[in-house]
C-alpha positions in Angstrom: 53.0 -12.0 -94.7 54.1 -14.3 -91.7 57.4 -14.4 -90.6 59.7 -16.2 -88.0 61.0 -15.5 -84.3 64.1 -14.1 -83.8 65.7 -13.1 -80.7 68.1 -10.2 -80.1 70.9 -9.5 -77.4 69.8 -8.8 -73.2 72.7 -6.0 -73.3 71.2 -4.6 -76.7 67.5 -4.6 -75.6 68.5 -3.1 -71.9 71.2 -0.4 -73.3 68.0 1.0 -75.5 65.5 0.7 -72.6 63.5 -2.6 -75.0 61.6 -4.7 -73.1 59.3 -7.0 -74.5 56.3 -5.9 -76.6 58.6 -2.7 -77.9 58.4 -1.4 -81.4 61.4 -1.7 -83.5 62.7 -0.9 -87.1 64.1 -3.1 -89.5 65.3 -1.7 -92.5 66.9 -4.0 -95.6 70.3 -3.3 -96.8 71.1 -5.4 -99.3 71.4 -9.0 -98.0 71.4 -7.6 -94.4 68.9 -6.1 -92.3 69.9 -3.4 -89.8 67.7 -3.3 -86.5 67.2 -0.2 -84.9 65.1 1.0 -81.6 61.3 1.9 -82.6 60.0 3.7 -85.8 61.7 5.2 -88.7 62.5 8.3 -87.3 62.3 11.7 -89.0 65.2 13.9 -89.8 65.2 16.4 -86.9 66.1 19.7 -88.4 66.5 23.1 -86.7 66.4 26.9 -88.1 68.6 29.4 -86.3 69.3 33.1 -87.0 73.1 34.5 -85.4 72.6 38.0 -84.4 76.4 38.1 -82.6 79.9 36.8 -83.5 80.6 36.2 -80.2 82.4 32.8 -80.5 80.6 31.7 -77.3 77.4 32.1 -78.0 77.9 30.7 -81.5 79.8 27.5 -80.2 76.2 27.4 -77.8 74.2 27.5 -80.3 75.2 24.7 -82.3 76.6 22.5 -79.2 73.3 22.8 -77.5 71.4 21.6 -81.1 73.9 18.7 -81.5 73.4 17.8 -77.9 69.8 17.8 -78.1 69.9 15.2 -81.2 69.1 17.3 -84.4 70.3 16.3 -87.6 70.7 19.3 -89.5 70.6 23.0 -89.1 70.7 25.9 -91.3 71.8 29.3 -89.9 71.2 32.3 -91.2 73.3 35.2 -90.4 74.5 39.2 -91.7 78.6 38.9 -91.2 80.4 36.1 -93.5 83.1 35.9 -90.3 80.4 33.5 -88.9 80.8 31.3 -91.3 84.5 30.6 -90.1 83.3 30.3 -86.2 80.8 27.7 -87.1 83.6 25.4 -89.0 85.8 26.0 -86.1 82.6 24.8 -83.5 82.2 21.8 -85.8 85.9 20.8 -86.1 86.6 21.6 -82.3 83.2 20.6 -80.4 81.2 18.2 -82.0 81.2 14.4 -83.3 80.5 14.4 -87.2 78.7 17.7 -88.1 80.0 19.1 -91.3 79.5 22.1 -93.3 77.9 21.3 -96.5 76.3 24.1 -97.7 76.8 27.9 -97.7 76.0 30.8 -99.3 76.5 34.7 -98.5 73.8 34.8 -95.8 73.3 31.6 -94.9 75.1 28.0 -94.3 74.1 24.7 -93.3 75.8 21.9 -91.0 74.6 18.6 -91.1 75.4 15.3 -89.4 77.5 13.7 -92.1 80.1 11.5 -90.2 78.9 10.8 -86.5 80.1 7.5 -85.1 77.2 5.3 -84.1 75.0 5.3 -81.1 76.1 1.3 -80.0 79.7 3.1 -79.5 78.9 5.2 -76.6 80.4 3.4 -74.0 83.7 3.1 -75.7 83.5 7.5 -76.5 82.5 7.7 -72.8 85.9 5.3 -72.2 87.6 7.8 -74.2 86.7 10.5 -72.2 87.9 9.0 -69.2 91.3 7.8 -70.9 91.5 11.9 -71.9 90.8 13.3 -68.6 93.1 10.9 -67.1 95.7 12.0 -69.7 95.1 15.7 -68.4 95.8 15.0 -64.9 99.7 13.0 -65.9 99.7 16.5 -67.9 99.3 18.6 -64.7 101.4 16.4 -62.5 103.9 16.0 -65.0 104.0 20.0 -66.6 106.9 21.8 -68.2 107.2 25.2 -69.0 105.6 25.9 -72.8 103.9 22.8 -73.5 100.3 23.2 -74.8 99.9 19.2 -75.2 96.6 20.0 -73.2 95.0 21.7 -75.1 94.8 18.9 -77.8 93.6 16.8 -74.7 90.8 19.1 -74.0 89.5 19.4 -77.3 89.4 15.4 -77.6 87.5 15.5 -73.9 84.7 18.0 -75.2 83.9 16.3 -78.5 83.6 12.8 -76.5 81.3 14.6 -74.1 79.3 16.7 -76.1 78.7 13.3 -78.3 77.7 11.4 -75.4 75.3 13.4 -74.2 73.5 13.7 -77.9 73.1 9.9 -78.0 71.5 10.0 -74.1 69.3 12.7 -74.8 67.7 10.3 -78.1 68.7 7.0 -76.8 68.4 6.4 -73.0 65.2 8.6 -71.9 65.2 7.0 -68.1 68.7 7.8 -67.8 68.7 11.1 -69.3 68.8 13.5 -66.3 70.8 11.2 -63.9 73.7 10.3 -66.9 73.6 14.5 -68.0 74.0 15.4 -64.4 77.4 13.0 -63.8 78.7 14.0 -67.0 78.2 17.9 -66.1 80.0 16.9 -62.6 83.0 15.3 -64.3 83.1 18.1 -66.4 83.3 20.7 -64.3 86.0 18.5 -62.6 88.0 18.4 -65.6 87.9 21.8 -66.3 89.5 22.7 -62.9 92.7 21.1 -63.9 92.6 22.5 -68.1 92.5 26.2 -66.4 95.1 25.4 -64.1 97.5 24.5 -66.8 96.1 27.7 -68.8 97.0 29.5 -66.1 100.7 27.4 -65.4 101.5 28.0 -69.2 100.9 31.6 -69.0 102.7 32.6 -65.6 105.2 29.9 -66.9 105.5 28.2 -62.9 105.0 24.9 -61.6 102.9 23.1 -59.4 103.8 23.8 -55.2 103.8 20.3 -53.6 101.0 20.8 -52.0 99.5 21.2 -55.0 100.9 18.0 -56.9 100.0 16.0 -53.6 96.2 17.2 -54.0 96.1 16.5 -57.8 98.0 13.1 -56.9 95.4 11.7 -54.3 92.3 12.9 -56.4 93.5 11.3 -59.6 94.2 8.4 -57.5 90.1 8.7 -56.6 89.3 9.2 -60.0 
């Protein structure tokens, strides 16, 4: 009953699309209360059946549920060999989903460990720092190294997790901020096949080449 005014942060209200009059949450912990944008929200939880071990379409399955914001997921499946994709998908592609159940027939991933939604800017500045990474890798390539693969894995996490926290934080920015992201993606991806494709014909870059890559990472 009653209560007193508070007021929060400009950047924290705009970065969650707040203006005045907008619901909130405020949840005790302890001595502390923790703030959050509008109501308690529900678990979102999603049931999937995997017909194929295909590692593709399994890795976009669970990317696309992750990116969409669900919390949880159990998949059924017939072959156990799915289990081992999915931990690969989780370890590989995503931002704090974990397996923490399974069973013969059936496993479930859950969002365990995620970093929260007030650090997307810095993930989205480590996705930037990681692509910029893969272009010194291109420029600067010797025969056998794989360094970018590491590098490429980092770069998809980062992404995949920025997009989830878009997609259930930032509605008016949703389509614009998923569109550049796809864009840089693609991008990025250019460069990671070129160095597939440099590791496995074990050349070099021409100079033509390494001038291109030079004066686009010098745009980037």
């Amino acid at each position: 009953k009653g209560g007193l005014t508070i007021y929060l942060p400009k950047s924290w209200l705009e970065a969650r699309d707040l203006a005045a009059g907008a619901e909130v949450n405020i949840e005790e912990e302890g001595n502390s209360l923790v703030i959050g944008p509008g109501a308690p929200q529900k678990k979102r939880e999603k049931h999937l059946i995997v017909s194929s071990l295909a590692e593709s379409s399994i890795r976009t399955l669970i990317t696309s549920i992750y990116r969409a914001g669900y919390d949880s997921a159990s998949v059924r499946f017939s072959d156990k060999e799915t289990v081992k994709i999915i931990e690969k998908v989780g370890e590989n592609q995503v931002l704090g989903f974990e397996l923490v159940k399974k069973s013969d027939k059936e496993c479930i991933i859950e969002n365990i460990t995620e970093p929260s939604a007030d650090q997307l800017e810095n993930i989205f500045n480590k996705v930037m720092m990681n692509i910029e990474e893969l272009f010194d890798q291109a420029l600067n390539y010797k025969k056998g190294e794989t360094a970018y693969e590491e590098t490429e894995q980092r770069i998809i996490r980062f992404d995949n997790f920025c997009r989830r926290v878009v997609a259930k934080t930032k509605p008016r920015e949703f389509h614009i901020r998923w569109a550049f992201q796809t864009a840089l993606n693609h991008g990025q991806r250019e460069i990671y096949h070129m160095l597939v494709y440099l590791n496995k014909a074990r050349g070099k870059i021409c100079p033509d080449v390494a001038g291109l890559l030079h004066s686009t990472k010098e745009g980037f």
